[in-house]
C-alpha positions as CSV (number, residue, x, y, z in Angstrom):
1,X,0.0,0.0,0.0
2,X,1.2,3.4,-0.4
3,X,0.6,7.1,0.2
4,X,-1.8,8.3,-1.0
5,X,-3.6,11.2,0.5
6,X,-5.2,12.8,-2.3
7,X,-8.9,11.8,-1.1
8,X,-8.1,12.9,2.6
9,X,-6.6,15.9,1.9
10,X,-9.3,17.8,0.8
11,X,-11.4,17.3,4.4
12,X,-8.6,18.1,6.9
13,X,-9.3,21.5,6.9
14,X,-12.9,20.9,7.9
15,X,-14.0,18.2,10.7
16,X,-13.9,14.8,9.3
17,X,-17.5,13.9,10.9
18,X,-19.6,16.0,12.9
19,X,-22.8,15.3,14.9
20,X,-25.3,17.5,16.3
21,X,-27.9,15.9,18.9
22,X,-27.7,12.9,17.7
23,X,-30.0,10.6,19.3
24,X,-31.1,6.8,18.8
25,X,-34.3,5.9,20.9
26,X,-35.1,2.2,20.6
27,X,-37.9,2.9,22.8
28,X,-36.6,0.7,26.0
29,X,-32.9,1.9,25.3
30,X,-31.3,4.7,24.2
31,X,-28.8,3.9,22.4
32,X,-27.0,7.6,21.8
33,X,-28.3,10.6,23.5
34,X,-28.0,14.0,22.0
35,X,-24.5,13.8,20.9
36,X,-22.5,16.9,19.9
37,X,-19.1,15.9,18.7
38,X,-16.7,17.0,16.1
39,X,-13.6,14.3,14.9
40,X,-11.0,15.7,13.3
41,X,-8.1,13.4,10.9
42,X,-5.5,11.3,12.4
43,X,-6.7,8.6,14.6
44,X,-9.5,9.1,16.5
45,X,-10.3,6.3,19.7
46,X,-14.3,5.6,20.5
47,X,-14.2,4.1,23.7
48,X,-16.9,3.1,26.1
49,X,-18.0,-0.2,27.7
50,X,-20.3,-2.7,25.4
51,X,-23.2,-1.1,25.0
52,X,-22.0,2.6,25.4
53,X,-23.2,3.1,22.0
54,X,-19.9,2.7,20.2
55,X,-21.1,0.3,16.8
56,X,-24.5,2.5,16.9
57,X,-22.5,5.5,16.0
58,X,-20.9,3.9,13.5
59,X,-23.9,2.5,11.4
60,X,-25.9,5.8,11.2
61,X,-22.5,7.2,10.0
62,X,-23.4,4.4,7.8
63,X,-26.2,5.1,6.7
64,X,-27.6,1.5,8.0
65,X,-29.7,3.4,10.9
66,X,-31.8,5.9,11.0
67,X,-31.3,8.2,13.4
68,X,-34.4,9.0,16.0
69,X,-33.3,12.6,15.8
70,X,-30.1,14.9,15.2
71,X,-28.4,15.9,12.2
72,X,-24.7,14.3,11.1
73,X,-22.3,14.9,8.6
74,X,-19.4,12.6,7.2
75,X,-16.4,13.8,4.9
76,X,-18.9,16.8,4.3
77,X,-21.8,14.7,3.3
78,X,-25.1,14.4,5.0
79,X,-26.0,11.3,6.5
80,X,-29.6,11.7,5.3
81,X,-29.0,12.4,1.7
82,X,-25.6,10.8,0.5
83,X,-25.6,7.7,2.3
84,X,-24.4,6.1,-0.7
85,X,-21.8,8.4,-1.5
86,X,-20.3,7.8,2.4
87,X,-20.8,4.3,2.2
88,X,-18.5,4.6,-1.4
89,X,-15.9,6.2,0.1
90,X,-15.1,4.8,3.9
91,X,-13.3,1.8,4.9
92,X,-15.7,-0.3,7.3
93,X,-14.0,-3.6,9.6
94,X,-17.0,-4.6,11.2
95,X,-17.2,-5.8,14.9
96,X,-18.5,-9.7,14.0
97,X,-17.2,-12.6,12.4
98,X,-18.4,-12.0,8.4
99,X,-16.1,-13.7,6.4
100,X,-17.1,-16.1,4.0
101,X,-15.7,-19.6,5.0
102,X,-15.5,-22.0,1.9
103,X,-13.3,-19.0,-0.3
104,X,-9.9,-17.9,-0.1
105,X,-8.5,-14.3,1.5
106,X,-6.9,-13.1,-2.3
107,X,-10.5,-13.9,-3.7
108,X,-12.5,-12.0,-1.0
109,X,-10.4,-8.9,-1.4
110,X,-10.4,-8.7,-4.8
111,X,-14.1,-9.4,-4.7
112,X,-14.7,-6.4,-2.5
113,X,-12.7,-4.8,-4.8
114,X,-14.4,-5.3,-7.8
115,X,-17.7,-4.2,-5.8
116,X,-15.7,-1.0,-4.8
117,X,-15.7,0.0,-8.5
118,X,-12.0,-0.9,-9.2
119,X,-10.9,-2.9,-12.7
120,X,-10.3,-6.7,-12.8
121,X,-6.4,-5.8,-12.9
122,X,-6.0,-3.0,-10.3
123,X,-8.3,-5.2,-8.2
124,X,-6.2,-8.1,-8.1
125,X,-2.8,-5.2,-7.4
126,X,-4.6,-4.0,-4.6
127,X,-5.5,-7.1,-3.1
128,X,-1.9,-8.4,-3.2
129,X,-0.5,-5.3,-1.5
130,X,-3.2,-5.1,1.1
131,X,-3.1,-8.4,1.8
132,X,0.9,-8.1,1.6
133,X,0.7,-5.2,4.0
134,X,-1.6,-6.8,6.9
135,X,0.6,-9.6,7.2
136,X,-1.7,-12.4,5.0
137,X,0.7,-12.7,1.8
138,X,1.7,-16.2,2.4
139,X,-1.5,-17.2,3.8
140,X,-3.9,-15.2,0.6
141,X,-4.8,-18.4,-1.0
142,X,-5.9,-20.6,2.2
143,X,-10.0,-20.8,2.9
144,X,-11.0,-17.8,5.4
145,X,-13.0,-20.6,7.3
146,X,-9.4,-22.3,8.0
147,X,-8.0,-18.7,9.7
148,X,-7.0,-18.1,13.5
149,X,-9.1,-15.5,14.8
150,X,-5.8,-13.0,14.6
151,X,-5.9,-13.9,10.7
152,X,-9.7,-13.6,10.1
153,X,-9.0,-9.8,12.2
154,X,-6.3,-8.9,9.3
155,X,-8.5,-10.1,6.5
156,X,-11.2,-8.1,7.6
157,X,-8.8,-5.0,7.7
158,X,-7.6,-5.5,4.3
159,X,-11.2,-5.5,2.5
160,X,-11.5,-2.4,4.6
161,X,-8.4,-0.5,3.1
162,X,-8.6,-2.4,-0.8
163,X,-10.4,0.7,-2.4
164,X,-8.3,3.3,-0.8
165,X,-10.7,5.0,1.2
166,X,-10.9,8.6,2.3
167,X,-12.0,7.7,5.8
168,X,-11.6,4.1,7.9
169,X,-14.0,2.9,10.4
170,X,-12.2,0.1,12.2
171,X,-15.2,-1.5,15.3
172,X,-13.3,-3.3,18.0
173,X,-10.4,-4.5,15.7
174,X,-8.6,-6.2,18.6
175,X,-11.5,-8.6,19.8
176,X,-10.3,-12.2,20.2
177,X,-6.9,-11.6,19.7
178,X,-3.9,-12.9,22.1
179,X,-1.7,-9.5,23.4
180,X,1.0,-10.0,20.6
181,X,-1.5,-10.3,18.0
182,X,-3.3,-6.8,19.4
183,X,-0.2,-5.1,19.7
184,X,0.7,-6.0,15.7
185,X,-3.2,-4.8,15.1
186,X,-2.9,-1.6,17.1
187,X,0.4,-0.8,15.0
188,X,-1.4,-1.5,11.6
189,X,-3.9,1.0,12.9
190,X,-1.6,3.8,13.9
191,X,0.0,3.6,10.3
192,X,-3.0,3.4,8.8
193,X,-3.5,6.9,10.1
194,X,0.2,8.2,10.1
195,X,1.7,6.4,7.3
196,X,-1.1,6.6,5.1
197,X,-2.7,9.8,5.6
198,X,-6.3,8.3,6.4
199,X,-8.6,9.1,8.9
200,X,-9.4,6.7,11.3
201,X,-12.0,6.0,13.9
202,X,-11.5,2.9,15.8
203,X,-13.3,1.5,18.7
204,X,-12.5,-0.6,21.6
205,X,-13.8,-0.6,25.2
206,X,-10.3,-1.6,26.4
207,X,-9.0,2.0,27.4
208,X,-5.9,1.8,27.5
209,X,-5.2,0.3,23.7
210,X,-5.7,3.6,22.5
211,X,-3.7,5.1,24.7
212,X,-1.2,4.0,22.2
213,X,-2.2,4.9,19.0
214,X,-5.0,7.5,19.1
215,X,-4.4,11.4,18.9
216,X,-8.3,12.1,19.7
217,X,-10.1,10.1,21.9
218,X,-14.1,10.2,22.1
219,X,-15.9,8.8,25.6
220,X,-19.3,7.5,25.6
221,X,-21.1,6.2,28.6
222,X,-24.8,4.8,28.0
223,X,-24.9,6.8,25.2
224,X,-23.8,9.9,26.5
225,X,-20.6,12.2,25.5
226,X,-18.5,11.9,28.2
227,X,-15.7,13.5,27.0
228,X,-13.9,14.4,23.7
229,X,-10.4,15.2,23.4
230,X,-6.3,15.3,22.6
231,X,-5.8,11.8,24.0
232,X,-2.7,14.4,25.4
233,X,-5.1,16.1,27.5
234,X,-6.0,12.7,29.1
235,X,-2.3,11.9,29.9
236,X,-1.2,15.5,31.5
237,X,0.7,15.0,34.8
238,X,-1.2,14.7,37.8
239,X,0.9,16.2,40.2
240,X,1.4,12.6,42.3
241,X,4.5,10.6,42.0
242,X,4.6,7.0,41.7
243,X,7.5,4.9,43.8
244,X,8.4,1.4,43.6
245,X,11.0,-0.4,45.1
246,X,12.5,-4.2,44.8
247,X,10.3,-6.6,46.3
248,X,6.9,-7.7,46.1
249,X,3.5,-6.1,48.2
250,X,5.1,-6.5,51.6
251,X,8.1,-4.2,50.8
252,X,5.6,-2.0,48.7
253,X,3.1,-1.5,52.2
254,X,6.4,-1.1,54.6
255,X,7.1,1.4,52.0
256,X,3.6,3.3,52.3
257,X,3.4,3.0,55.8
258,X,6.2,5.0,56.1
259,X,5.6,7.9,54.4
260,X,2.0,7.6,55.3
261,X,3.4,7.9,58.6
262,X,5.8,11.2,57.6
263,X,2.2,12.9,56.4
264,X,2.4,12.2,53.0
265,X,-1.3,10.7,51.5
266,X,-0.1,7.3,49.6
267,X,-2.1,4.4,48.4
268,X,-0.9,1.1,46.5
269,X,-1.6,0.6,42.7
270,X,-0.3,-3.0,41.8
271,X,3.4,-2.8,42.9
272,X,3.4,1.0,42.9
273,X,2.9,3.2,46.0
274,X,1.2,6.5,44.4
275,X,1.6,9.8,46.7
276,X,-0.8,12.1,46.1
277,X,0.4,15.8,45.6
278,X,2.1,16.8,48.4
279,X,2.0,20.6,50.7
280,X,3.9,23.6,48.6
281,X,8.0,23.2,50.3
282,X,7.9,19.8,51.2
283,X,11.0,18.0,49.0
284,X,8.8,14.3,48.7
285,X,12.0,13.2,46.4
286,X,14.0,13.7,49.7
287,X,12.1,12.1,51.4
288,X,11.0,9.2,49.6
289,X,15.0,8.7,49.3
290,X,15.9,9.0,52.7
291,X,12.9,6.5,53.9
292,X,14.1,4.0,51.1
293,X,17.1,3.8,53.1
294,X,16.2,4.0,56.6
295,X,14.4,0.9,55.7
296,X,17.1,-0.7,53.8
297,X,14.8,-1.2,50.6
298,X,16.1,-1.0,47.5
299,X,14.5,1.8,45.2
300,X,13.4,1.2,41.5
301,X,12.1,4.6,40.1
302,X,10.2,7.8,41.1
303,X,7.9,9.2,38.0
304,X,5.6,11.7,37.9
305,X,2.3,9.9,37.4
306,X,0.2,10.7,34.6
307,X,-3.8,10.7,33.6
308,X,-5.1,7.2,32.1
309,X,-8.6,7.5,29.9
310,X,-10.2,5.3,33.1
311,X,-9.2,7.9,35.6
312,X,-12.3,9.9,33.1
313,X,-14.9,7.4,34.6
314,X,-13.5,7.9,38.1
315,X,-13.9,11.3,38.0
316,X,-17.8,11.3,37.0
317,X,-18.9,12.7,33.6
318,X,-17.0,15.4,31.8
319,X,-19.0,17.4,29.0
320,X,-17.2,19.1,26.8
């Protein structure tokens, strides 16, 4: 696959989709609830739990839903009146298991091609550098019903990207796969969106995947916005420090009780003892130093802690 940013280009200057009060009333649930959100290009994460409303977003962006009410707009288009046109030009990986078992990976990408609107010959190009670039070039010509879930994941992706889209909607792309096989996944995605030049809107309710790869990230909560922004904003400093030292939870609580004792508010996290931030004059590195070795403990690392996207359902709901 190469660069080519020709179709996304033209839309970075303008919000790549935008909703306003977008809401989807099944009647006993409400699936989204007035949402108000602009995504720009780059890769922007959807997060929330299952059922937060993620994959509903994503088909009335569509154009396979019908909104209850609100207005939304994709690449510039109107969801209402150029569903086909969206549909023509976005990259979709769908959540669920739709591969067809009995053909082969280099015939369903070329096939998906073909329906893209591509030739027989560029079809057949595209497929073999798609398939090429997602990892599947040895494996093109085995039956998709034969695949490892990782595999059946990268085929998936590759019928996505085949016609070069403008825009890629990637739902839960991880799902199933063994932590090597979602790290590979979650690099695919991040060049996807640096490499390549294309938009990206991926979804996972695993928080801290996107951590990784995302520069927007977009919270939902039973449907609700709970907050939209630079996934920097989410990672800012906290103004606590986080200590560890050799050993295992015992040395970790001698550790806490310590400084706990010296008036410093600690707690553990996993092998970590986080202080919380400390009075104005009081030197905690110092400190935290000289207690290490009072108590003859051996110290691994003081860091400055830093936000994680869970720490935004901690804190209660955050409009923006």
């Amino acid at each position: 696959m190469t660069a080519d940013t020709s179709q996304s280009a033209s839309v970075t200057a303008a919000p790549v989709i935008r909703t306003a009060g977008l809401t989807m009333d099944y009647g006993r649930v409400v699936a989204l609830h007035d949402l108000t959100v602009e995504i720009d290009a780059g890769v922007t994460g959807l997060v929330g739990a299952n059922g937060a409303g993620k994959s509903t977003l994503i088909k009335i962006l569509l154009g396979l839903q019908t909104p209850t009410s609100g207005t939304a707009q994709v690449l510039g288009h109107d969801i209402a009146t150029a569903d086909d046109e969206i549909r023509r030009v976005i990259g979709y990986m769908p959540e669920h298991d739709c591969l067809p078992p009995d053909v082969n990976a280099s015939e369903f990408v070329v096939h998906l091609a073909r329906m893209s609107g591509l030739p027989a010959a560029a079809a057949r190009e595209r497929a073999a550098d798609i398939l090429r670039l997602v990892g599947l070039d040895e494996e093109r010509y085995r039956l998709l019903g034969g695949y490892s879930t990782g595999m059946k994941q990268r085929a998936k992706l590759a019928q996505a990207l085949v016609h070069d889209p403008a825009l890629v909607f990637l739902d839960e792309p991880t799902n199933g796969l063994d932590p090597a096989s979602r790290l590979e996944m979650l690099s695919l995605v991040r060049r996807i969106g640096s490499d390549f030049g294309i938009p990206v809107l991926v979804t996972s309710h695993l928080l801290g995947e996107l951590e990784k790869i995302s520069d927007h990230v977009v919270i939902l909560d039973g449907g609700h916005l709970l907050r939209s922004s630079a996934t920097s904003q989410f990672l800012d400093a906290t103004g606590s420090l986080l200590v560890e030292v050799l050993g295992g939870a015992a040395e970790r609580d001698l550790l806490g009780n310590a400084l706990a004792a010296a008036g410093l508010s600690c707690r553990p996290r996993g092998q970590l003892v986080t202080i919380d931030p400390p009075p104005d004059g009081l030197d905690v590195h110092r400190l935290v130093r000289d207690t290490v070795a009072d108590l003859e403990l051996a110290l691994v690392r003081i860091q400055a802690d830093q936000g994680h996207l869970e720490d935004v359902f901690t804190q209660g709901a955050h409009h923006v």
